[in-house]
Structures are given as C-alpha cells and as structure tokens.
C-alpha positions as CSV (number, residue, x, y, z in Angstrom):
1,X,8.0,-5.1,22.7
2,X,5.2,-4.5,20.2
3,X,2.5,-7.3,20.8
4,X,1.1,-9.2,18.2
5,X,-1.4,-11.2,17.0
6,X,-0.6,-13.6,14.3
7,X,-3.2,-15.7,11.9
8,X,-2.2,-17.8,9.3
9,X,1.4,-18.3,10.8
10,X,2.3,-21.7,9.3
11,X,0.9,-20.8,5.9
12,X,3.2,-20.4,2.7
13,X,3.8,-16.9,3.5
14,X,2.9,-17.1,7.5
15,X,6.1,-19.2,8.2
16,X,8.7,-16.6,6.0
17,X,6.9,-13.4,8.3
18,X,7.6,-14.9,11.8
19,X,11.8,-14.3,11.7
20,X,11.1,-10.9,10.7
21,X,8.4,-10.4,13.5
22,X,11.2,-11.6,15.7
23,X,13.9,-9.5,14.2
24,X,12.1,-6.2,14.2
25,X,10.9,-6.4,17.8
26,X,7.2,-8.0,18.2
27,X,6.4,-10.5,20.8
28,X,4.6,-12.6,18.8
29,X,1.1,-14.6,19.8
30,X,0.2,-16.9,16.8
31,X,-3.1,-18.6,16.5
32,X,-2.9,-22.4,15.7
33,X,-5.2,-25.6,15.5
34,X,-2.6,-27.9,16.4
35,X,-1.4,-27.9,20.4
36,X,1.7,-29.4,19.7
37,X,3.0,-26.6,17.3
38,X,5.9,-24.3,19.0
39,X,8.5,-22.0,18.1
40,X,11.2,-20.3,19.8
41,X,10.2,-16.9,20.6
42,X,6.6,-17.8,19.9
43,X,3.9,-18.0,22.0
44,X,1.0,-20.7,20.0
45,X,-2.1,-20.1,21.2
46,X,-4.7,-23.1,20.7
47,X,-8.1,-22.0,18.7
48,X,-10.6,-22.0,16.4
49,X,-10.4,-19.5,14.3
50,X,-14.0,-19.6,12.9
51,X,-15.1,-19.5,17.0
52,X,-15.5,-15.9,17.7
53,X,-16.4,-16.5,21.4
54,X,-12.9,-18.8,21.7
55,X,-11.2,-15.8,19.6
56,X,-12.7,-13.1,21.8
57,X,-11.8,-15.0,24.7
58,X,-8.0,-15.2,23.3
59,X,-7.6,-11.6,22.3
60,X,-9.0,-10.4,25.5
61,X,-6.5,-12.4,27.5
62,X,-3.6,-11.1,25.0
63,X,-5.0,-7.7,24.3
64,X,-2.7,-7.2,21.3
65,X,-1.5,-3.7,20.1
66,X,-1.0,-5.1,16.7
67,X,-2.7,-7.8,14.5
68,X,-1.4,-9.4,11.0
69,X,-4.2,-11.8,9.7
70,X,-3.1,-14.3,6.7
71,X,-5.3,-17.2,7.8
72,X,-7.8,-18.2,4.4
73,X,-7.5,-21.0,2.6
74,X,-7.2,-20.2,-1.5
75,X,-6.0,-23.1,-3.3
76,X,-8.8,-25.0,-5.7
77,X,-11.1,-23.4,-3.5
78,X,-12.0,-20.3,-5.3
79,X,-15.6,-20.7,-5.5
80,X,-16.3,-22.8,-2.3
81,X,-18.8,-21.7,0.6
82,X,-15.9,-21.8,2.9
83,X,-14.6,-18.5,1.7
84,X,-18.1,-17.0,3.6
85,X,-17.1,-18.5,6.7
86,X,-13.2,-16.6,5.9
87,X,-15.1,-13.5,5.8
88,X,-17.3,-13.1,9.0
89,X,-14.5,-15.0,10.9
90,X,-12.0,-12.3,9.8
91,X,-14.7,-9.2,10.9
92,X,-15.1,-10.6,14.0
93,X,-11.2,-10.9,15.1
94,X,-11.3,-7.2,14.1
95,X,-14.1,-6.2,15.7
96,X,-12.9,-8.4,18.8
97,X,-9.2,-6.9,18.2
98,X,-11.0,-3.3,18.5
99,X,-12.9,-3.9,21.7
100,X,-9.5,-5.1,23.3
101,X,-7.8,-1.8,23.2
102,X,-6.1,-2.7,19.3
103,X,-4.3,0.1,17.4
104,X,-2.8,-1.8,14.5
105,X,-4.3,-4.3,11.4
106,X,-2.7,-5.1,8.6
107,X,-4.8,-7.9,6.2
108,X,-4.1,-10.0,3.5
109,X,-5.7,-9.9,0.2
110,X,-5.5,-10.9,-3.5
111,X,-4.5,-9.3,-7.0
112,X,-7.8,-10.8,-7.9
113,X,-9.7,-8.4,-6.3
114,X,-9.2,-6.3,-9.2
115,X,-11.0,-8.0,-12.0
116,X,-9.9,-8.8,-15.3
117,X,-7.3,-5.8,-16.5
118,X,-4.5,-6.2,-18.5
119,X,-3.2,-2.7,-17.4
120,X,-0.8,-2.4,-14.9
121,X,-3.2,-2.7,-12.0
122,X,-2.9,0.6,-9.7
123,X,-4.2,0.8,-5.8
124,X,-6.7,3.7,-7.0
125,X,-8.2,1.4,-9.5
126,X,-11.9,0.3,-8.6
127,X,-12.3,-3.3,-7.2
128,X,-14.1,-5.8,-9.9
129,X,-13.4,-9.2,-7.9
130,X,-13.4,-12.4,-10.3
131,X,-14.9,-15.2,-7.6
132,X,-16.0,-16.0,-4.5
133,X,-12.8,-15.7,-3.0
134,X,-12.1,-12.3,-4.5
135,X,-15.0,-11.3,-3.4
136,X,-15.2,-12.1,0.3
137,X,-11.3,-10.8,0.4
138,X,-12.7,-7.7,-1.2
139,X,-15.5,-7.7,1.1
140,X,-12.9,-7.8,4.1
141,X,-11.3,-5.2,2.9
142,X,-14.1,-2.2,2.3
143,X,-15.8,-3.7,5.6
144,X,-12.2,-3.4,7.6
145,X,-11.2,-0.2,6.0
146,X,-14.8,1.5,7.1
147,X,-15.0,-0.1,10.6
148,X,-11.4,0.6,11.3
149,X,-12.2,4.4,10.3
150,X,-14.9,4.5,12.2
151,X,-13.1,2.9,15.6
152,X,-9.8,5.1,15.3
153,X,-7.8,1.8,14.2
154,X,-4.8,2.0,11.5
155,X,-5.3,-0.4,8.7
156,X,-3.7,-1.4,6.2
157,X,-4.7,-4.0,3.0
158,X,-2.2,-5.8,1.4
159,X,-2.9,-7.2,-2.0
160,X,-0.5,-10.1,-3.1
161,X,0.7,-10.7,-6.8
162,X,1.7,-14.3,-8.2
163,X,4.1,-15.5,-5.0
164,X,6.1,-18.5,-5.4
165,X,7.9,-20.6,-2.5
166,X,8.1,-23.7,-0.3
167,X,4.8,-25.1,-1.4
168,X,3.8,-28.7,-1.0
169,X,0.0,-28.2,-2.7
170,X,0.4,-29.9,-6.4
171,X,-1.9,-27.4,-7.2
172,X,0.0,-25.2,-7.4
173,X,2.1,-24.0,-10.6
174,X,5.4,-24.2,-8.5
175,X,5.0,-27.5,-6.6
176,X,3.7,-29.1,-9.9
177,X,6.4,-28.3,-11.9
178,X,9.2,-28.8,-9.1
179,X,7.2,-32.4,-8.7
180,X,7.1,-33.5,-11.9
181,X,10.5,-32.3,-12.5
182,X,11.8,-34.6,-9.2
183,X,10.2,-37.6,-11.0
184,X,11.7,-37.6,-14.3
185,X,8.3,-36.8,-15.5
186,X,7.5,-34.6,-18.5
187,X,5.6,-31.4,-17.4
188,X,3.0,-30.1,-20.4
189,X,2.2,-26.3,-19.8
190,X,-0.8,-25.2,-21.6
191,X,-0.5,-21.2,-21.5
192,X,3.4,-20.7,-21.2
193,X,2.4,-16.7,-23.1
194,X,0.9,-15.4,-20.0
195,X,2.1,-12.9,-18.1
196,X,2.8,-12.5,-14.2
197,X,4.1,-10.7,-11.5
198,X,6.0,-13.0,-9.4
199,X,7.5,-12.4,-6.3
200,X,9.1,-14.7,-3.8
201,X,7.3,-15.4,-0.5
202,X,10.6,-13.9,1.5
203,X,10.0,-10.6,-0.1
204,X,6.2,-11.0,0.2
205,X,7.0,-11.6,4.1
206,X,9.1,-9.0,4.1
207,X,6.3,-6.7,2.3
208,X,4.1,-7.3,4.8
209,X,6.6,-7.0,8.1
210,X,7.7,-3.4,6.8
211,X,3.7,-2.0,6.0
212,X,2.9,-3.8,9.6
213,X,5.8,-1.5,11.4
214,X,5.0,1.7,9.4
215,X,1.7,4.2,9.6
216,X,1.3,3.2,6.0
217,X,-2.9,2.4,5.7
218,X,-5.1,1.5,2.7
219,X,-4.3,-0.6,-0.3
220,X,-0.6,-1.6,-0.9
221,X,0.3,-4.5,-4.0
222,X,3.3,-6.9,-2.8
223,X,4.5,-7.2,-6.1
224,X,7.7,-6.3,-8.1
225,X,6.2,-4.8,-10.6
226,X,7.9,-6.7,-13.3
227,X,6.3,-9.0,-16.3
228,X,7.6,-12.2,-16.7
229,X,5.3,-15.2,-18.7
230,X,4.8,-18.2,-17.4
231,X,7.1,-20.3,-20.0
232,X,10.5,-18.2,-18.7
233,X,9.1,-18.8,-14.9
234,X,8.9,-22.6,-15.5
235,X,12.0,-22.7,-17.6
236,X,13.8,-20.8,-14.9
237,X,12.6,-23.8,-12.2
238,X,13.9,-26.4,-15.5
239,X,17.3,-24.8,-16.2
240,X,18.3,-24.9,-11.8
241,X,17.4,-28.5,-11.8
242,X,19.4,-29.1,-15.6
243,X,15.7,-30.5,-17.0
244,X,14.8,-28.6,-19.5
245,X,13.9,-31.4,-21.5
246,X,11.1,-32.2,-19.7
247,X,9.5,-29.5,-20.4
248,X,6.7,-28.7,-23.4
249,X,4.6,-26.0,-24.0
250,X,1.3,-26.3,-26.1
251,X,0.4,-22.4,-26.0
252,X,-3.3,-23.0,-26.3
253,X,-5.8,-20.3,-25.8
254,X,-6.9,-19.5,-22.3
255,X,-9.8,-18.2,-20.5
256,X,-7.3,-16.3,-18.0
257,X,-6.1,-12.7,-18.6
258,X,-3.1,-12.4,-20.8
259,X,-1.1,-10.0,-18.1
260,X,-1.5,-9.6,-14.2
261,X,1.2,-6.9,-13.2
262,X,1.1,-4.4,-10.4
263,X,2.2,-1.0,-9.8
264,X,4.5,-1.4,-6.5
265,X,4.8,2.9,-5.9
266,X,3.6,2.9,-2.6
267,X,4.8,-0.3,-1.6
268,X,8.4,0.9,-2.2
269,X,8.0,4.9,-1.6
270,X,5.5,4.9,1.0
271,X,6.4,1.5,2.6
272,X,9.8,1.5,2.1
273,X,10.6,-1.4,0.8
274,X,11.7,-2.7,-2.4
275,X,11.6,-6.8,-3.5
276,X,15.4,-8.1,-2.9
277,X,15.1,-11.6,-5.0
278,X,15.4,-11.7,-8.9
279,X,13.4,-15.5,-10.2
280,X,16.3,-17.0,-10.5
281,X,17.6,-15.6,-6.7
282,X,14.4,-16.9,-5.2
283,X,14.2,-20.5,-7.0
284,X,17.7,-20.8,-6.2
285,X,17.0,-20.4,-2.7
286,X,13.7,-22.0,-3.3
287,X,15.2,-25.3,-3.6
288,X,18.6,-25.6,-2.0
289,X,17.5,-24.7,1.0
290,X,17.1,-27.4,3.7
291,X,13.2,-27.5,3.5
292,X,13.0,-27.7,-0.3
293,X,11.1,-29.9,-2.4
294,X,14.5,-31.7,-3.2
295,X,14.5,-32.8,0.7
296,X,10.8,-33.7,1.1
C-alpha cells in the first residue's frame, strides 16, 4: 500500500480523486475539520490545517510516503488575506512531510499563475500571476519546487484550467447557470465570446491520480487543450436541460482575457493520460448523476 496524505479531500475536485486513490492502491489518510466525516477505505484525520504543530503532530504519527495537497479556498476570494495564510500553511505540511521521511508531493495550482496571455499557455512559459491568489499559488510553487530539490523529494505542480462539476457555490459559472436554469429563471451572460479550456473535474481527478503515481515532477496543465467560448459552454448546460430559451447573451466588453487555453504535452506524453469526457459527456454526467444539482 502506498500511503497518503490527502488535503482538500471533500473539495470540488478532492471528492472525484478519492475512488481513484482507492482504485490504484493508496491507503488513504485525509485531513478534515469535521469529526463526523468518514468514508469507506478512508481513514479522516481531525485538524487544523492552518496549525502546523497539530499538522506536524499528524504527519509524524502517519509518516506518509506520498502527499496530494488541494486544500485553498478560491472562490470570490481572489484578493483576500486568507490566501497568505494558504501559503505558509501549505510550506509547512511540506516542510513537516519532509522531516517525516516523505518521498512524494504533488500540489495544486491555477492557470492564473500565468498572467494575462492569449497564446496557448506552455509549462516553460514564465509565471506573471494576476492576484493574490495567483500569487501565493505561484509562490507555493517556486518555494516547493526549490525546497523539494534541495531535500531529495519528487514534486510535482499541477496547474488546473477552467474545471466544471458538482458545484453548489453560485459563484460559480456552472452552478449559476444550472441554478437559474432549475428555477425557470432567465440567465443573462455578459461575455459569452470568451474563450476556455474546460475540463470536467473526473478528468482533472484523474489528472492528478496519474502525475501522483508517476516520477513525472515540475509543471503539468490539467487541461484538454481545446478552445471552447463561454456562450457554447452555457448553451451546452441549456440544450441538456431543453432551456435554451432562457438564455441571453449581451456580449459586452470585458476586462478578462479573450482566450485561456493550455498546452496538455506533457500531461498526456509524459503523464500518460489524456482527458476522457467531451462538454457535453461531462454535463451529461454532471447532472444525471445522483448528486446533481437536479437532486439538491
């Protein structure tokens, strides 16, 4: 069994990762805040994870070959102080990780961390972070990448492109559109011309399981590497649920960048693998499965 240490397991992406932890063999140990959470196959461990003596404490009793970190909180929050506290919480479970006899890390960052580039946005390209979230994940990264050099430890980064999934945050593009949608309500999209790379959280989870079990290290986008604008995204979401006719689009100018798509070479060459859900696939599955928005 290949143990593991597990952050952010309950997250959008965190709760697609954990059946393919189980499936490819890790004995899983997953940090949580609440004691009653459980999981068969899991073991929940109780803590704080912005208390590095309590996380010291935890990974020196479990003493973890391998650790997958998603925990940070994104949404609306792109600017706030608490992305600070995301950063020196997130060196210190490596550094703790390191002093208990770790040998694996693989982190989660944010196509964000490259700036504002049109181009198709390559792991070589140099860093230009857009916030204070970008930049503390960006921070993580050349920090972790350096410390894990210098300790021996394989590392790898990887940065995710426009996911889409279960989400309940209205927020969110997906769960306001699904929500308004649900409601008979009209949904008014301002910039339907922009362009993304979306990719369904199963394949993001995926992503992330196959870099964790390989020797892959650096930079790796999660990302299909295939444009799609935000009008045939929400229109896809419209057409499942046979309301089109809700929807308008107002097309007004935007401060974001026109196009956000990754190159996703090494994530299918070096990796090995290659996103299996199409849009349409992954909103299908999206919302007819038995935890979708149609249910809650």
């Amino acid at each position: 069994m290949k143990k593991l240490f597990l952050t952010g397991g309950t997250g959008l992406i965190g709760q697609e990762t954990i059946p393919l932890l189980k499936k490819n063999g890790f004995d899983i140990y997953a940090l949580t805040l609440n004691s009653k959470t459980s999981c068969e196959g899991i073991t929940y461990i109780e803590g704080d994870l912005f208390s590095k003596e309590q996380i010291d404490s935890i990974i020196a009793q479990i003493k973890p070959d391998y650790l997958l970190h998603y925990a940070w909180l994104s949404t609306g929050l792109f600017d706030d102080n608490s992305n600070f506290d995301f950063l020196t919480a997130s060196i210190d479970l490596l550094k703790s990780f390191t002093r208990h006899g770790g040998k694996r890390v693989v982190m989660a960052g944010t196509y964000a961390e490259y700036g504002y580039h049109e181009e198709t946005l390559v792991e070589t390209m140099s860093a230009e972070p857009i916030n204070i979230y970008s930049q503390c994940k960006n921070f993580v990264q050349q920090i972790s990448s350096a410390y894990c050099k210098n300790n021996n430890i394989s590392f790898g980064w990887g940065r995710i492109f426009s996911a889409f999934g279960k989400e309940t945050d209205p927020r969110r593009l997906t769960s306001f559109v699904i929500n308004k949608l649900n409601s008979n309500d009209k949904v008014i999209i301002n910039s339907g011309n922009l362009l993304r790379d979306y990719i369904y959280t199963k394949d993001v989870a995926a992503s992330f399981v196959c870099l964790l079990d390989s020797n892959v290290e650096g930079v790796v986008n999660i990302c299909t590497g295939k444009e799609t604008s935000i009008h045939d995204y929400v229109m896809a979401i419209a057409r499942f649920l046979d309301k089109e006719y809700l929807v308008e689009f107002q097309d007004k100018n935007s401060l974001q960048q026109k196009r956000v798509v990754g190159d996703n070479t090494r994530l299918v060459n070096e990796v090995g693998f290659k996103p299996q859900y199409t849009i349409d696939e992954g909103i299908k599955d999206m919302l007819i499965s038995e935890n979708s928005f149609e249910n809650r």
